[in-house]
C-alpha positions as CSV (number, residue, x, y, z in Angstrom):
1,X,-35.5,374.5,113.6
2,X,-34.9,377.8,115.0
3,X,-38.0,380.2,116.0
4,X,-38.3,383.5,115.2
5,X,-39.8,384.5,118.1
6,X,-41.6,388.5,118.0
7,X,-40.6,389.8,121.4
8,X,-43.8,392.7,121.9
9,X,-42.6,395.9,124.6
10,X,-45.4,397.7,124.6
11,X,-44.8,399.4,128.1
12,X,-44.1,403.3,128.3
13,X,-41.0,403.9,130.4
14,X,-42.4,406.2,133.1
15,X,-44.9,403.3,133.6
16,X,-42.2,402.5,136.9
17,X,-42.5,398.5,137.6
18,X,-44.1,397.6,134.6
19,X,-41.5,399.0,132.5
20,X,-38.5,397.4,134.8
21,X,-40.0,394.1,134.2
22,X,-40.6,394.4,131.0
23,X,-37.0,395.1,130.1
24,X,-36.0,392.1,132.3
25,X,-38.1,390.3,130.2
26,X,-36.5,391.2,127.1
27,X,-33.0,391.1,127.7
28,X,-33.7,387.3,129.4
29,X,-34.4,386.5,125.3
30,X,-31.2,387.4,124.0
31,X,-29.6,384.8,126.5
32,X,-31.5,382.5,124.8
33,X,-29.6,380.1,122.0
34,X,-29.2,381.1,119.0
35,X,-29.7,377.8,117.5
36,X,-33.3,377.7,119.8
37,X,-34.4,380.9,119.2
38,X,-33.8,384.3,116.9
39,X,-35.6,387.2,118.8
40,X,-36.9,389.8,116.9
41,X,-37.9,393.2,118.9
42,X,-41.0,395.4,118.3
43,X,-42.6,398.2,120.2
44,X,-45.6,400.0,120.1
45,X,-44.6,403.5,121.2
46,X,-42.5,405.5,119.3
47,X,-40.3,406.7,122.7
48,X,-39.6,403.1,123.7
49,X,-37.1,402.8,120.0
50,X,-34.3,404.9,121.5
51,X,-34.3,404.2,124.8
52,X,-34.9,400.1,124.0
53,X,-31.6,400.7,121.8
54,X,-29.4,402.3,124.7
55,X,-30.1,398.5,126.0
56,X,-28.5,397.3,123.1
57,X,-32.1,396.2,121.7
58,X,-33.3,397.1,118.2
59,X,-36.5,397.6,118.0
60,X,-38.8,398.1,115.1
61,X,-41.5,400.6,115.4
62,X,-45.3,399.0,115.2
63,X,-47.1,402.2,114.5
64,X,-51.2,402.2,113.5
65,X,-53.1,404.8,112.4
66,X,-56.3,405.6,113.9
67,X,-58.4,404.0,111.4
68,X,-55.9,400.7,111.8
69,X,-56.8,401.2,115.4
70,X,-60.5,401.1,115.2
71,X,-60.4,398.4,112.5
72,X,-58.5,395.8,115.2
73,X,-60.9,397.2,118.0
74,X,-64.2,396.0,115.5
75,X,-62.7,392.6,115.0
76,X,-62.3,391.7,118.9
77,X,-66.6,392.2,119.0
78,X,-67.2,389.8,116.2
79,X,-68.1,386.2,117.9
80,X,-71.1,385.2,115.4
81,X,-69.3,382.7,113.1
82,X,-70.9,383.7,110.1
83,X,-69.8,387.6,110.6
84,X,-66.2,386.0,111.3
85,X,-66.5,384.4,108.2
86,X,-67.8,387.2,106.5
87,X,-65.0,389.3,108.0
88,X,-61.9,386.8,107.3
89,X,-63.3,387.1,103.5
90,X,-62.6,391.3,103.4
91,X,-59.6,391.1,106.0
92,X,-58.3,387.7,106.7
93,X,-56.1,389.1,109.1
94,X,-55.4,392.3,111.6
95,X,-53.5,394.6,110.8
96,X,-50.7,393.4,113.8
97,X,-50.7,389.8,112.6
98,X,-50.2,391.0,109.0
99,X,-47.2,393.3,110.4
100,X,-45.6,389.8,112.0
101,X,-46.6,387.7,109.0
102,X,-44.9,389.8,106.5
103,X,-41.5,389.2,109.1
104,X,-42.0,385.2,109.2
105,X,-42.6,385.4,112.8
106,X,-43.0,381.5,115.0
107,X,-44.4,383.0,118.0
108,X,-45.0,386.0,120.1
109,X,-44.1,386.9,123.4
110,X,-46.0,389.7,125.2
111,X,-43.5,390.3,128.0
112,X,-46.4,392.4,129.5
113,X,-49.9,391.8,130.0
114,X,-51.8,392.8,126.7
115,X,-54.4,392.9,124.2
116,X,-52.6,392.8,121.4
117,X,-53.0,388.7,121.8
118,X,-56.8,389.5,120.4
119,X,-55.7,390.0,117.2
120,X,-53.7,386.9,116.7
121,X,-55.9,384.0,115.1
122,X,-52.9,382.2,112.9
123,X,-49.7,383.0,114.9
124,X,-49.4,381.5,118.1
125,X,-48.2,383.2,121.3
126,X,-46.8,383.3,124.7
127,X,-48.5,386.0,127.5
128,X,-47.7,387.2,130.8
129,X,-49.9,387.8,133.8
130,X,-48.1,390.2,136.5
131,X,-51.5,390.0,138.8
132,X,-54.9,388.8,139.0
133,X,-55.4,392.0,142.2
134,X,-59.0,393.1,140.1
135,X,-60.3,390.0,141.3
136,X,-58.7,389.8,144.5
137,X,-59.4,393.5,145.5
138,X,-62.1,394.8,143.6
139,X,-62.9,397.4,145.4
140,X,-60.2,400.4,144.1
141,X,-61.5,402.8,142.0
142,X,-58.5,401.7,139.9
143,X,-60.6,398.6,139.1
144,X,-64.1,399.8,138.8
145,X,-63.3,403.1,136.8
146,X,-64.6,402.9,132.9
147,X,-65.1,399.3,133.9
148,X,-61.6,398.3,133.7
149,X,-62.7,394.9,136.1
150,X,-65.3,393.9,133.2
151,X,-62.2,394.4,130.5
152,X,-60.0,392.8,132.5
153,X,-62.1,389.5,132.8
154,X,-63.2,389.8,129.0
155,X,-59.6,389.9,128.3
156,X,-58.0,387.2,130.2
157,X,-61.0,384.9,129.1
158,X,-60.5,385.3,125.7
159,X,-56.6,385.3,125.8
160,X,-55.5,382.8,128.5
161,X,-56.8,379.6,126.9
162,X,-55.6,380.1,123.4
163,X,-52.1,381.1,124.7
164,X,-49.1,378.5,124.2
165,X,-47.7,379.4,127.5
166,X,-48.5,381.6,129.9
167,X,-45.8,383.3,132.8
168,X,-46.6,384.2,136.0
169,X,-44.2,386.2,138.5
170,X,-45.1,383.3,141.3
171,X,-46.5,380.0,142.8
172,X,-49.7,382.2,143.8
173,X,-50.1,383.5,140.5
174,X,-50.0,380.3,138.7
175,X,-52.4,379.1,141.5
176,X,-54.6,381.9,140.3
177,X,-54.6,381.8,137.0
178,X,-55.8,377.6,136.8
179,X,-58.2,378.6,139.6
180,X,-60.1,381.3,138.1
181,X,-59.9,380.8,134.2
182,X,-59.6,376.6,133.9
183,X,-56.3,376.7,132.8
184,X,-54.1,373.8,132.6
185,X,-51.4,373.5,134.7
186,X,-48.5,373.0,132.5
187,X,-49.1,375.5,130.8
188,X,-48.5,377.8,133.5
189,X,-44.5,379.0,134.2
190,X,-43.5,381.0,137.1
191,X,-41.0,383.1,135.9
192,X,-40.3,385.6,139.2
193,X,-39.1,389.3,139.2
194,X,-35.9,390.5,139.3
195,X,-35.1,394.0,140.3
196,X,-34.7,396.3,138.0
197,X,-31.3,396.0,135.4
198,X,-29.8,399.8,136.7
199,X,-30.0,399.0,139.9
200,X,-28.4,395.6,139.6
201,X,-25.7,397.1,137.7
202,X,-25.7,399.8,140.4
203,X,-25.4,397.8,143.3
204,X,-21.9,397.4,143.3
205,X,-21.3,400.9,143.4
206,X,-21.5,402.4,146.3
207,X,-20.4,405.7,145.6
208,X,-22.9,408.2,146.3
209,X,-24.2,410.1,143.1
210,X,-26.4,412.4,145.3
211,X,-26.8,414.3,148.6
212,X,-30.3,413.1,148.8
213,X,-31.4,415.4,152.3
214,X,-29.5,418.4,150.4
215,X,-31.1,417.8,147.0
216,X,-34.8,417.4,148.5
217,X,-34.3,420.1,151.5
218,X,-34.9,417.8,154.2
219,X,-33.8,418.1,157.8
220,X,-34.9,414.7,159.4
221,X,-34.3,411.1,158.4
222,X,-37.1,409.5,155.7
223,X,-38.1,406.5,154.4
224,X,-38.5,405.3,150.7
225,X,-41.6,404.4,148.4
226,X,-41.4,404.4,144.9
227,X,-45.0,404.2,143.5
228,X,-47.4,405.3,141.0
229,X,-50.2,407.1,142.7
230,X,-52.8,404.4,142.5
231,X,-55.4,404.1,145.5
232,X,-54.2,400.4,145.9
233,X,-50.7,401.6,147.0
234,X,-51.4,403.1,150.3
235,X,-49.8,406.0,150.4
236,X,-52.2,406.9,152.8
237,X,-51.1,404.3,155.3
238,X,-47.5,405.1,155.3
239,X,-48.3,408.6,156.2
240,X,-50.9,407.9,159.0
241,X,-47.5,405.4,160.2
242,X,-45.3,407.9,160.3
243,X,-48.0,410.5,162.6
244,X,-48.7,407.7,164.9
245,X,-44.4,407.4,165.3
246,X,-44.6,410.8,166.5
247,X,-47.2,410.3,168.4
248,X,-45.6,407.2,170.1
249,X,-42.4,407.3,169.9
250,X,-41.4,410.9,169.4
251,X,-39.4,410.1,166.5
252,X,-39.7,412.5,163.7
253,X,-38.9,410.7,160.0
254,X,-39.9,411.8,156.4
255,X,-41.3,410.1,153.7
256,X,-39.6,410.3,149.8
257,X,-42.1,409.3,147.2
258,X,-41.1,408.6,143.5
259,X,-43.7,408.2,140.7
260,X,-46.5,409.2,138.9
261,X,-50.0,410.4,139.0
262,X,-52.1,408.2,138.5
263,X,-55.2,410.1,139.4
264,X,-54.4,410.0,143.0
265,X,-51.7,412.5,144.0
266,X,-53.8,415.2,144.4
267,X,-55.5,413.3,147.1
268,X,-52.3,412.4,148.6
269,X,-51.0,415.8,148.8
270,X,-54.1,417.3,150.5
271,X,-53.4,414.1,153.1
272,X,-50.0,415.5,153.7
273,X,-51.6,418.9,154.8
274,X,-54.3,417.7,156.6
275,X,-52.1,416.1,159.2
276,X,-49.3,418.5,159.4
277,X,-46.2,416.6,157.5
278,X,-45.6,419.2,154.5
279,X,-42.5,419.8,156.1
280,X,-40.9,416.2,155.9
281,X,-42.7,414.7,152.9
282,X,-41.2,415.1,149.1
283,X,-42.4,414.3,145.8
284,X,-39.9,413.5,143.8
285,X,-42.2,412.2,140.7
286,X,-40.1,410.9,137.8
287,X,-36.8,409.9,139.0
288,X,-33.9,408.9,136.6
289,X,-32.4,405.6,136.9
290,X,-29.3,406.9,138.2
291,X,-30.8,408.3,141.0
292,X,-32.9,405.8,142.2
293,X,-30.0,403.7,144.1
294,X,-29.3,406.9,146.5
295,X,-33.1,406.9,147.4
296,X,-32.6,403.7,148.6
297,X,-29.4,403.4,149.6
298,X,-29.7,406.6,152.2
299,X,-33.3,405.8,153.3
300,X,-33.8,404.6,156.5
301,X,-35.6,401.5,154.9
302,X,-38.3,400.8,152.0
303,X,-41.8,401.3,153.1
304,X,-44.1,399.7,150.8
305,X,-48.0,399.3,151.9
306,X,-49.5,398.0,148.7
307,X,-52.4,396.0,148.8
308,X,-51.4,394.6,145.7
309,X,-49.4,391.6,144.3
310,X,-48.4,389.1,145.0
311,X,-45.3,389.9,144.1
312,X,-43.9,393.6,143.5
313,X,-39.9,394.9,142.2
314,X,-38.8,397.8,144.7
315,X,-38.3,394.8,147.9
316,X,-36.1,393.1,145.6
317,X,-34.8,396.6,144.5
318,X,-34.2,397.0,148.2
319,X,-32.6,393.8,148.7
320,X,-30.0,394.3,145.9
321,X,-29.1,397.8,147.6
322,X,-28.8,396.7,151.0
323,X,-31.8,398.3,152.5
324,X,-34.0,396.9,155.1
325,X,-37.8,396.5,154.0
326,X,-41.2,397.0,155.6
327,X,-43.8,395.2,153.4
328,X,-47.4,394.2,153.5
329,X,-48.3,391.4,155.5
330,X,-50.5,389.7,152.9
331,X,-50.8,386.7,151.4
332,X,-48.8,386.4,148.3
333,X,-46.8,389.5,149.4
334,X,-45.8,388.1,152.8
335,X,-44.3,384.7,151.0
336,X,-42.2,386.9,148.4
337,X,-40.1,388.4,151.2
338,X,-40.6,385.5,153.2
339,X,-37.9,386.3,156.8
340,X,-36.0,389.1,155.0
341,X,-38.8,392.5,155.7
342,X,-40.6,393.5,158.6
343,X,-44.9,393.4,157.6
344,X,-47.1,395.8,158.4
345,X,-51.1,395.3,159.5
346,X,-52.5,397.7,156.8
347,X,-55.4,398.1,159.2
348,X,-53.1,399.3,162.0
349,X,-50.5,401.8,161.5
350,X,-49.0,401.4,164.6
351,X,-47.2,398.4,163.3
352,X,-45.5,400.2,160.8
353,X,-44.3,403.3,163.2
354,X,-43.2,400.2,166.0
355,X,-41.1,398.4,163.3
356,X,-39.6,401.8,162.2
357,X,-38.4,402.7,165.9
358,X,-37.1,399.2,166.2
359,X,-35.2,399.9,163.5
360,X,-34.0,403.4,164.7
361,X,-32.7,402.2,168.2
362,X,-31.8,398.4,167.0
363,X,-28.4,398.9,165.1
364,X,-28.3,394.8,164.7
365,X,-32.3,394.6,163.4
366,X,-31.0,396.6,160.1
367,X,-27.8,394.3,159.9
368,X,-30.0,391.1,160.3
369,X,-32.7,392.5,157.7
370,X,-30.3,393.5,155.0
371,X,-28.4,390.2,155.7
372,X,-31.6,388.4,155.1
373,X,-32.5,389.8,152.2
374,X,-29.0,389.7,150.6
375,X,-30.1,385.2,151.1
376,X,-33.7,385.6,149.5
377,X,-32.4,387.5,146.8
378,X,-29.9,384.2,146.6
379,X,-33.1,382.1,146.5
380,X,-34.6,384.0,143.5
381,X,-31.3,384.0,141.9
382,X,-31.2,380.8,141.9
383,X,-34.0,380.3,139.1
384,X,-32.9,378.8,135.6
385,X,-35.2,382.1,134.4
386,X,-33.5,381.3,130.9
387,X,-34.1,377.3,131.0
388,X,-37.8,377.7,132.2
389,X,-38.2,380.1,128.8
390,X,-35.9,377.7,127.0
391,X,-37.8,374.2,127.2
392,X,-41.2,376.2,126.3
393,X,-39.6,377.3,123.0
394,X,-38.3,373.3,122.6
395,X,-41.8,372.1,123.1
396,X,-43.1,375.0,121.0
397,X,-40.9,373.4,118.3
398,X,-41.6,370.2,118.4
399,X,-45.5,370.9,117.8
400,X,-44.4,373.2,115.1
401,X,-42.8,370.8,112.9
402,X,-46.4,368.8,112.4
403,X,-47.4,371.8,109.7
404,X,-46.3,373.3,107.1
């Protein structure tokens, strides 16, 4: 019995990360069998079709109107079982399960963290949870704005324990997910990141596509963060790092960033002036794929102060390009990069600008790091990633075949 499994990409491509991963997670499926599993491809956002099919994925357009929209956010409120009843009478099912019902769809895989899992009562499905970081650092405005912690909690309550399997990106994260929500163990995968597709495919080319000092008009060295402008990620810190290296060690570096606003650049930028770096700091926002490797490649390392995680794709980006990596020393973080970065005390940016002039005068510290993380990219490598998604599908099947 084969499964026709409804794979769901509902990330926007200049979502950074999330869209990366998501991708992985997508072209993992068509690795799979074909006598296990038939795939079937749908996005939510009309963008995602083109770009999806330059992958070699086809993907079929979901698309709700606004009164589709509001009808499936009414059903998620309904939790009286006589109004559900009442309800299943007008509309036995959403408009998204009808969509996968009228294809003969098994199962679904969100390959992202979602809601769309709400509106499933008949079809069963497999989610993903990248973090649990609104629970574990509450305090960003990221998490307390519109009371995005209260959604978050509603949402993994209600979807976690009706899911047929759930995949986390580590041993944390499955440690986190039974913890806080009761979920049982085995039904918990860790299923860890891999860097991004370009830049694996990249990383065997080392031919520079880019002049990256000439293209961004800069005169010193810099380092390289690729981020969204969330608070959580810390742009902050890296730039009170590289003041305090001055400061120190009189060694002047700049700072590349990549990435979006996400309500925070404008903070950022005002930063940047306050302490006199305008001169040496670029923002580079959206950068295309093709670029990316040269940001890394002719940094003087990745800097990446996030408080969140555990886990994250630029180190492992980093790793695959042969660049050393400074990282947060935090727990979850610190056991993803394990010997192969140098972590930084995000209450003390003098560890950061000390690692950096290590690295500046230490020829055979850069060697050993990207060394090391050429073996823990080895260890991740190593993964059956397609034999972990595998034996849920064969268990999947042999509960299916009890109903009609």
């Amino acid at each position: 019995m084969r499964t026709r499994l409804a794979v769901i990409f509902d990330q926007q491509v200049r979502s950074g990360g999330g869209y990366q991963q998501a991708l992985n997670a997508a072209l993992l499926t068509r690795e799979l069998p074909s006598d296990i599993c038939e795939p079937i491809f749908f996005t939510t956002l009309e963008d995602n079709v083109a770009t999806l099919a330059g992958r070699g994925i086809q993907a079929e357009l979901i698309h709700f109107s606004f009164l589709m929209k509001a009808r499936a956010y009414l059903r998620r409120f309904f939790t009286n079982a006589l109004a559900i009843k009442l309800l299943k009478q007008l509309e036995p099912y959403s408009p998204f399960e009808k969509r996968l019902m009228e294809q003969e769809v098994d199962l679904v895989y969100f390959i992202t963290p979602s809601n769309w899992a709400l509106d499933l009562d008949e079809i069963n499905y497999i989610t993903t949870v990248w973090d649990l970081c609104h629970r574990d650092d509450p305090e960003f405005p990221e998490v307390r704005w519109n009371r995005q912690f209260e959604a978050r909690e509603k949402g993994y309550r209600a979807i976690l324990p009706r899911a047929t399997a759930i995949f986390v990106d580590s041993e944390l994260g499955k440690k986190n997910v039974v913890h806080r929500y009761g979920i049982d163990e085995e039904r918990v995968h860790v299923m860890p990141f891999q860097a991004a597709a370009a830049t694996r495919e990249s990383s065997s080319d080392a031919r520079p596509s880019i002049n990256v000092l000439s293209k961004y008009n800069l005169d010193v060295p810099y380092v390289f963060y690729p981020a969204q402008f969330w608070a959580h990620k810390n742009h902050v810190y890296l730039l009170e790092g590289l003041r305090t290296l001055e400061q120190r060690h009189g060694l002047r570096i700049g700072a590349i960033f990549s990435g979006g606003d996400q309500g925070n650049l404008a903070y950022i930028k005002s930063y940047v002036h306050e302490i006199n770096l305008q001169d040496r700091i670029r923002f580079a926002g959206f950068v295309d794929n093709e670029d990316i490797p040269e940001l890394y490649r002719q940094s003087i390392a990745l800097v990446m102060p996030s408080y969140f995680g555990p886990t994250n794709l630029p180190p492992l980006e980093a790793f695959e390009l042969g660049v050393p990596v400074l990282y947060s020393d935090k727990t979850g973080l610190r056991d993803q990069v394990g010997d192969a970065a140098l972590l930084m005390d995000l209450s003390d940016p003098v560890s950061m600008a000390d690692h950096l002039k290590n690295l500046n005068y230490d020829p055979q510290l850069r060697i050993q790091l990207i060394q090391e993380g050429k073996d823990r990219l080895k260890y991740f490598e190593a993964m059956d990633r397609v034999g972990i998604l595998k034996r849920v599908l064969e268990d999947f099947q042999w509960r299916r075949l009890t109903w009609k």
